[in-house]
Structure formats: C-alpha cells, structure tokens
TORTI-37132 format. One line per 2 residues: number of its first residue (from 1); for each residue y, z, x of N, C-alpha, C. Coordinates in steps of 0.02 Angstrom, whole numbers. Atoms other than C-alpha are relative to their C-alpha. Example, Ala and Ser with C-alpha at 12.3 -4.5 7.8 and 13.67 -1.06 7.14 Angstrom:
! TORTI-37132
1> -59 0 45 -225 390 615 60 0 45 | -59 -3 -42 -53 357 684 55 37 -39
END
This chain:
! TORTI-37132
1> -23 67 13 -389 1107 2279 66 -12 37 | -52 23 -59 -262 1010 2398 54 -45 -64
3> -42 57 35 -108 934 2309 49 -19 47 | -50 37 -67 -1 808 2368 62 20 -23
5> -74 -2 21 194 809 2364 8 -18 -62 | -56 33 57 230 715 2220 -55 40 -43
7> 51 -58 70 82 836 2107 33 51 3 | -57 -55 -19 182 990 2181 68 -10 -36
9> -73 0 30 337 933 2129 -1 1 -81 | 33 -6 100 280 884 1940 -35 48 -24
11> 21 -57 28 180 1033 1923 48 73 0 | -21 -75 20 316 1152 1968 84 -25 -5
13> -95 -6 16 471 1065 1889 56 66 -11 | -46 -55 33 514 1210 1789 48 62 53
15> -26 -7 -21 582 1265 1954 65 -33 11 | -53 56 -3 729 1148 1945 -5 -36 66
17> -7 31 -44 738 1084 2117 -77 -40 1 | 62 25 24 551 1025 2081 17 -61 -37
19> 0 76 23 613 899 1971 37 -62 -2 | -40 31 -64 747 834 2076 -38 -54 31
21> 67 18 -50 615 804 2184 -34 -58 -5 | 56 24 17 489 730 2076 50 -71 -23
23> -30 81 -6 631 592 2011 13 -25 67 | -7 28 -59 665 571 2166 -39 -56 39
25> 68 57 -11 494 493 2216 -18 -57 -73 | -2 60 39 489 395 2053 58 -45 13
27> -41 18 0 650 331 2085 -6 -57 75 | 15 29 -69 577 276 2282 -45 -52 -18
29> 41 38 26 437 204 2185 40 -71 -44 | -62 33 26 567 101 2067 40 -53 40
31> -48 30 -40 652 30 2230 -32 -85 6 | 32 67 -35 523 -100 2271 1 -52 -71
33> 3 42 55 494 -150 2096 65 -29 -36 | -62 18 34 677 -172 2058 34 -53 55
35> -5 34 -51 695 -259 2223 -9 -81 -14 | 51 39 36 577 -391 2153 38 -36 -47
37> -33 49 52 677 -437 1993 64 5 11 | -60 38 -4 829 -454 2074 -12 -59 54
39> 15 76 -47 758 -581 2219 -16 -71 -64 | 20 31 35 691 -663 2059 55 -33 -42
41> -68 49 30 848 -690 1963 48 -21 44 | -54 52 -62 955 -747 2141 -33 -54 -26
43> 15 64 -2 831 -865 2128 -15 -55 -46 | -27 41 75 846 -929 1945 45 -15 14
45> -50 14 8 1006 -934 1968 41 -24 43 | -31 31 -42 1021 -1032 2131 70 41 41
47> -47 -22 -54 1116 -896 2212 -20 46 52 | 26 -28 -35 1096 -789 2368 30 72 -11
49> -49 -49 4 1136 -610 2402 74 12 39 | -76 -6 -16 1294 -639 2496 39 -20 -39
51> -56 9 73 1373 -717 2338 17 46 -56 | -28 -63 56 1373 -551 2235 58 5 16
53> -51 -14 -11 1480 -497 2347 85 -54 -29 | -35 30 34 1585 -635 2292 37 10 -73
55> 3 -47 84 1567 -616 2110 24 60 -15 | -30 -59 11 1608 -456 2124 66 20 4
57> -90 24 -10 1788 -505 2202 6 -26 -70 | -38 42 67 1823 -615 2062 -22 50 -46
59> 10 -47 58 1739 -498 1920 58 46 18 | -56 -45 21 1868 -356 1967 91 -50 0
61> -79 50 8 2027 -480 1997 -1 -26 -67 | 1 25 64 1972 -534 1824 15 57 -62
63> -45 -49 40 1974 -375 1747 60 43 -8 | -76 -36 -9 2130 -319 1828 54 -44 -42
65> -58 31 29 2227 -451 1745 -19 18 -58 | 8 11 83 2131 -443 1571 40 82 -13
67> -10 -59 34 2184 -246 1570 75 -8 24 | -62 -8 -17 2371 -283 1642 22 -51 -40
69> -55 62 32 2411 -400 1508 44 13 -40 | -52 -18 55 2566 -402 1392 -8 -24 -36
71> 13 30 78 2572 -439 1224 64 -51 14 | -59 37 7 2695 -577 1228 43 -45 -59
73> -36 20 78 2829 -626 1081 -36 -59 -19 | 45 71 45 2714 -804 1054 -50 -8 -28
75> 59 -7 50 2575 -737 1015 1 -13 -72 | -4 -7 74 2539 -782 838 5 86 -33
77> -17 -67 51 2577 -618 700 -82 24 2 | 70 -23 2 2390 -608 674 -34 17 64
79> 35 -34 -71 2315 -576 865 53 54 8 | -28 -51 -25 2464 -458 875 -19 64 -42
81> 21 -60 37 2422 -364 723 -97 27 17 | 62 -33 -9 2229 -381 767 -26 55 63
83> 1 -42 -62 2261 -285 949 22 67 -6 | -15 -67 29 2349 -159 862 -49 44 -28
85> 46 7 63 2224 -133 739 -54 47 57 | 64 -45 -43 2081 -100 894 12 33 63
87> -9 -50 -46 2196 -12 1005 13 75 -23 | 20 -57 48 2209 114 877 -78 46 -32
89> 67 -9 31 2039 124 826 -30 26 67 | 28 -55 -57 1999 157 1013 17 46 13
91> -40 -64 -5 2120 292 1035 -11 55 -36 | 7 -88 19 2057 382 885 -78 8 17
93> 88 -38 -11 1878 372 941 7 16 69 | 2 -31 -62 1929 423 1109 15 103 -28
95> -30 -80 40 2015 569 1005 -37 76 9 | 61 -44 21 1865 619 917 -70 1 56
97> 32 -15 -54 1757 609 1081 16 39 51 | -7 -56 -49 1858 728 1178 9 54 -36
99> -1 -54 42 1865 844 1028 -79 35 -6 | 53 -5 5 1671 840 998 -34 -8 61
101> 50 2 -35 1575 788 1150 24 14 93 | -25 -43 -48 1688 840 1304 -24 83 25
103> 10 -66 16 1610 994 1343 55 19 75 | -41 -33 -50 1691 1017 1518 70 -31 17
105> -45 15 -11 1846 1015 1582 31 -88 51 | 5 47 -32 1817 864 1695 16 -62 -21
107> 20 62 44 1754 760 1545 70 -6 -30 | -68 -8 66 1910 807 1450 47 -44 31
109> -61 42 -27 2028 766 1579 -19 -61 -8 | 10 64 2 1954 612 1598 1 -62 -54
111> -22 23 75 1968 557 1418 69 -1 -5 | -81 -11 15 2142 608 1401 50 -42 50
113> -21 46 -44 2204 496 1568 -2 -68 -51 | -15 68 19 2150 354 1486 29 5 -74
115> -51 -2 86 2226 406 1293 60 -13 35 | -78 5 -29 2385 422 1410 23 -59 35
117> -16 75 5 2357 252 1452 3 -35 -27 | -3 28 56 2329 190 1292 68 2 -13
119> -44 -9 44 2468 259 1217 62 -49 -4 | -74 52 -1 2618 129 1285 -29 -43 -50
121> -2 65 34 2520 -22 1210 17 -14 -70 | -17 -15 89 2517 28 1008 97 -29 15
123> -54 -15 26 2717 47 1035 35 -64 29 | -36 62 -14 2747 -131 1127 -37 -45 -52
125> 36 50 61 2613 -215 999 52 14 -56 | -9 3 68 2707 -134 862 81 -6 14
127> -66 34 -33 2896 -174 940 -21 -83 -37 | -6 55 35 2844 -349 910 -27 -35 -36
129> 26 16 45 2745 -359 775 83 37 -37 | -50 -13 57 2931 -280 673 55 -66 28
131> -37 58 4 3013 -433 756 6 -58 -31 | 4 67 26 2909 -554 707 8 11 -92
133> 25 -22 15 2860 -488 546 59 43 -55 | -60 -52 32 2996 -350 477 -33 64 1
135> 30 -57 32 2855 -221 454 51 79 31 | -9 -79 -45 2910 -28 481 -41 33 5
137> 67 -25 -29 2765 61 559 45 99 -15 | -18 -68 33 2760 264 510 -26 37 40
139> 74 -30 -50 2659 390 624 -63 -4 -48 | 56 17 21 2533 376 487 -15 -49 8
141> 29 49 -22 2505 226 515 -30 4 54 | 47 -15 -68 2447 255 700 -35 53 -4
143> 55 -43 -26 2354 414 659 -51 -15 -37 | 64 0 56 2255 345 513 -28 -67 20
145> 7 40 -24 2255 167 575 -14 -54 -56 | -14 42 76 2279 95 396 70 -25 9
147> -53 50 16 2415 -51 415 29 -18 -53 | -37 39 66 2542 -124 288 -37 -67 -10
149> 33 70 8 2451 -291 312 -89 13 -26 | 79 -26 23 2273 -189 269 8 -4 -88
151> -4 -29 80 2336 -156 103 20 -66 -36 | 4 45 61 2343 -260 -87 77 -45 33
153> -46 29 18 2520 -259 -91 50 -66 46 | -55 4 -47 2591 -312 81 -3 -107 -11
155> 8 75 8 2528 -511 49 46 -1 -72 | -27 14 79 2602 -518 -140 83 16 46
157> -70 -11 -25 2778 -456 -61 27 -31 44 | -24 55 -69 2792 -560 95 3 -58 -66
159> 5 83 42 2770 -724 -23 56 -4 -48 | -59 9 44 2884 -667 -155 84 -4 29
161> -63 -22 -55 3022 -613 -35 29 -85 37
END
C-alpha cells in the first residue's frame, strides 16, 4: 500500500516531527478557507485590504495613549477608587499566575516585567485618592485588595464627620 504525505505524517506523529508536519498541511489547507472569510467581511464592511493597514496605525496610537494615561486630580473620587480597585485585582492575578502556571523561566520573566509596570499606578491612584478623600491606605490594603470604601463603616463615618 502507497501512502501519501499527509497519511505518513498522521500515521507516524508519535515521532514528533510527524506532527509538525501533519499541522502543517492542515494549517496550508486552512489558508484558502480563511482567505475566503476575510475577502467576505472587507466586503461587508465596505473596506479594502490596504485599509487594515490603516486601522492598524490608529488601533496601536490608540492603545498607546489608553495605556500612557494619568490618573488626573479631576477625576471624580469614584473612577479613581474604581482603577485602583482593578489595578490591584490584576496585579494579584498576575501574582498568582506566575506562582502557579509559569513553568519556565521565560514565562516568569515575562509576567514579572509587566507586575513591574503595574506597580507605579496603585501608588499615584492612591496619592490622590488621600487628597481628595483623606483615606490612609495600609500594605494590606494593596495585598488583599479590600478598601476602606469596600467596607460597612467607611460610608457611616465620612457623613458623620
């Protein structure tokens, strides 16, 4: 019996480079059909393929500003406390993702760059959230990510005060 390339390759994955291989040709197969539904949505959407390129300028100039922004003293108390709130919450699930699912050193570093970019924002959010505000922030507070404004008392005390 005569087999072709792509039976060869699927019958003898368990060589590893075999199944390299064998995605490989599904993946060639994949090209045309994926080809297909993107000509299909240019053309829903009245655009050509030289305008990605476009789009694609503006999409990163867009996210370069959304990630270079400052918290600024006008913000209302509440968007300052709610940025706090989920820049904490990412930081500790970045935490617990380079503790648990980091296996190599690569992954690790690469987690830990961006914690080390995290880390300024918490301490300019929480700068002027004690301006506006009075609060005093604790390290528990940033490692547990339970706020004075989370809790019963902190509304009953602002009002009476």
């Amino acid at each position: 019996m005569v087999w072709s390339l792509e039976e060869r390759c699927c019958r003898y994955s368990w060589l590893g480079a075999g199944a390299k291989i064998c995605k490989s040709i599904e993946a060639k197969k994949d090209v045309h059909l994926l080809e297909n539904q993107l000509n299909e949505l240019l053309v829903a959407r009245h655009l050509s393929f030289s305008d990605l390129q476009d789009i694609k300028k503006k999409l990163i100039e867009r996210a370069i500003l959304l990630k270079n922004k400052t918290p600024k003293s006008d913000w209302p108390l509440e968007n300052l406390q709610r940025e706090l709130e989920g820049v904490i919450c990412t930081m500790n699930h970045m935490k617990s993702r380079e503790m648990r699912a980091a296996d190599g050193c690569k992954a690790r570093n690469h987690l830990r760059s961006k914690l080390s970019n995290l880390k300024t924002r918490p301490e300019e959010l929480m700068k002027l959230i004690e301006e506006q505000s009075g609060v005093v922030f604790t390290a528990i507070h940033t490692s547990t990510g339970t706020f004075p404004w989370q809790t019963q008392g902190y509304g009953k005390a602002k009002r009476n005060s």
